[in-house]
C-alpha positions in Angstrom: -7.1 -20.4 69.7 -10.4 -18.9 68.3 -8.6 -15.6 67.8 -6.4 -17.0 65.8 -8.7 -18.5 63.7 -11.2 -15.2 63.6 -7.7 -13.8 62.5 -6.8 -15.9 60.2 -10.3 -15.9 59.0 -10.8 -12.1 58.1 -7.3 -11.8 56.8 -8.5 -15.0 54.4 -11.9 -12.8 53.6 -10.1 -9.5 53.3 -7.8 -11.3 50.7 -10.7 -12.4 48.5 -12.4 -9.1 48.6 -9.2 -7.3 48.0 -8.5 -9.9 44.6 -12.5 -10.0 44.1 -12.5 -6.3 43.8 -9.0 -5.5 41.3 -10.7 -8.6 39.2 -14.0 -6.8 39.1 -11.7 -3.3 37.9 -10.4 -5.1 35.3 -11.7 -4.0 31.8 -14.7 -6.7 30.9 -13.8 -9.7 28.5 -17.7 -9.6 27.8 -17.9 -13.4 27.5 -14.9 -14.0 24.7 -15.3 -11.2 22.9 -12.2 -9.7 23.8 -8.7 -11.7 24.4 -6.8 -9.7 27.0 -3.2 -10.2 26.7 -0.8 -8.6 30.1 1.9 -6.0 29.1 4.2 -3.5 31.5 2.0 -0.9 32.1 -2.0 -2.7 32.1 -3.0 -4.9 29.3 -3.7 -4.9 25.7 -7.5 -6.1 24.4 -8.1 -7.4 21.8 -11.6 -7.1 20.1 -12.3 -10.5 18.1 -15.6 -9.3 16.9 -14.4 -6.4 15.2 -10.2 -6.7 15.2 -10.0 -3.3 17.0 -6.9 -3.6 19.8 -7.1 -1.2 22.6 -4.5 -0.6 25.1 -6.5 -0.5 28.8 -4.7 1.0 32.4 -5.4 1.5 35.4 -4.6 5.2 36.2 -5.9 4.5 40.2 -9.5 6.1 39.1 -10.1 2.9 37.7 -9.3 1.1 34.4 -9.6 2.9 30.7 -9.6 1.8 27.9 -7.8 3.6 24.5 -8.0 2.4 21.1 -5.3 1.9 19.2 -4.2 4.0 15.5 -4.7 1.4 13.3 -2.4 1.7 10.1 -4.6 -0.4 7.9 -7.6 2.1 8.4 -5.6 5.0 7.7 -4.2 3.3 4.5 -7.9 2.2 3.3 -9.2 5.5 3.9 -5.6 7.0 1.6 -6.4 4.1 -1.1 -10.1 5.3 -1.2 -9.7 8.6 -1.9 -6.4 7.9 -4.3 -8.8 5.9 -6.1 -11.6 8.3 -6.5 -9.1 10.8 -7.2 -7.6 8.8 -9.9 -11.6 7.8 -11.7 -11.9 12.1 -11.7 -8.8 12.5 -13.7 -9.9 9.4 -15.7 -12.9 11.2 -16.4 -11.2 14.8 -17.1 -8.8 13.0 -19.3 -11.4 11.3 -21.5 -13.2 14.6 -21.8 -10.3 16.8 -22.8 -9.2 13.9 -25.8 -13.0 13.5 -26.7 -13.0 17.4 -27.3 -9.6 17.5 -28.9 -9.6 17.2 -33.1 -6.7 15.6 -35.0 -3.7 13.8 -34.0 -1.7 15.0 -31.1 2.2 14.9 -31.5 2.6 12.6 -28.6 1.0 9.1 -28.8 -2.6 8.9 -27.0 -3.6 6.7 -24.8 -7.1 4.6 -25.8 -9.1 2.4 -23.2 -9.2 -0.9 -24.5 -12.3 -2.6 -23.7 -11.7 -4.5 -20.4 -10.8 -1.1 -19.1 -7.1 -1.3 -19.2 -5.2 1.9 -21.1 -2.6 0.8 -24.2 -0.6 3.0 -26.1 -1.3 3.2 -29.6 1.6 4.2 -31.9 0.9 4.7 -35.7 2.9 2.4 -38.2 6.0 4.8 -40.1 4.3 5.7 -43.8 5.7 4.5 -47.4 7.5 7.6 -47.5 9.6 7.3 -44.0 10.3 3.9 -44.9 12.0 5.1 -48.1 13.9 7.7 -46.6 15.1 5.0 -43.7 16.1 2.4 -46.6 17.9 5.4 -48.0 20.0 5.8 -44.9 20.5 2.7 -44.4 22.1 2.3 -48.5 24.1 5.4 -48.1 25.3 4.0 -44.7 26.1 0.3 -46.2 28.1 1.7 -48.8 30.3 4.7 -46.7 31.5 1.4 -44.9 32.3 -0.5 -47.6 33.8 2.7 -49.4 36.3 2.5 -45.5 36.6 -1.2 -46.0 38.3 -0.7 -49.6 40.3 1.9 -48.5 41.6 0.4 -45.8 42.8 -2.2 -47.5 44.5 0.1 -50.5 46.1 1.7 -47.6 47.5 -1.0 -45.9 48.4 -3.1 -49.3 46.3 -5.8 -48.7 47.4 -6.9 -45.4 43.8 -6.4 -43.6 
């Protein structure tokens, strides 16, 4: 009977140092800071203090720990240097009209105060309004010249 009980008793002490030991392996939750979540091959941690997610495994030397690509990092770092790019040709751009003399052909673009770009397009001159109001006559009266006709053609019947 004692055997038994010596036997049962170091297979019960041999179990606790065997589940003792894999929970001492696995990676560190370092009092809440990291939320460790279970997944196929290890598990996934999560670092609440600073949102980085790592994915952790045990490869039989023990358990380590990767860090995860994360997208939004990449995409700040892109939008960062899109951004300083974009002040640079700001900067070029407002050199190059500041040196330029007279009106360019094409429309410019002026800053408006709250730093927003607008585009200015001069008003049409006395003259180009005359020759439009000119078109438009000459137009007016082709088609009513086609209207008459139309009507002298068809005896009325329009």
């Amino acid at each position: 009977m004692r055997t038994q009980h010596a036997v049962s008793l170091f297979c019960a002490i041999s179990l606790l140092g065997i589940v003792g030991a894999s929970a001492q392996s696995m990676p560190d939750s370092e009092n809440g800071r990291y939320t460790l979540s279970a997944v196929k091959d290890g598990v996934v941690r999560l670092d609440t203090r600073t949102g980085t997610v790592s994915t952790c495994t045990d490869k039989g030397s023990g358990w380590a720990c990767y860090v995860v690509p994360d997208e939004r990092a990449a995409f700040d770092t892109e939008i960062g240097r899109l951004q300083k790019e974009n002040e640079a040709l700001k900067t070029q751009l407002a050199a190059q009209n500041g040196a330029a003399t007279g009106k360019s052909a094409d429309a410019p673009l002026k800053p408006k105060s709250d730093g927003e770009r607008k585009i200015e397009i001069p008003l049409p001159s006395d003259r180009d309004m005359d020759r439009m109001m000119s078109t438009v006559e000459n137009a007016w009266r082709r088609l009513v010249e086609m209207a008459g006709r139309l009507q002298r053609d068809y005896g009325g019947r329009i």
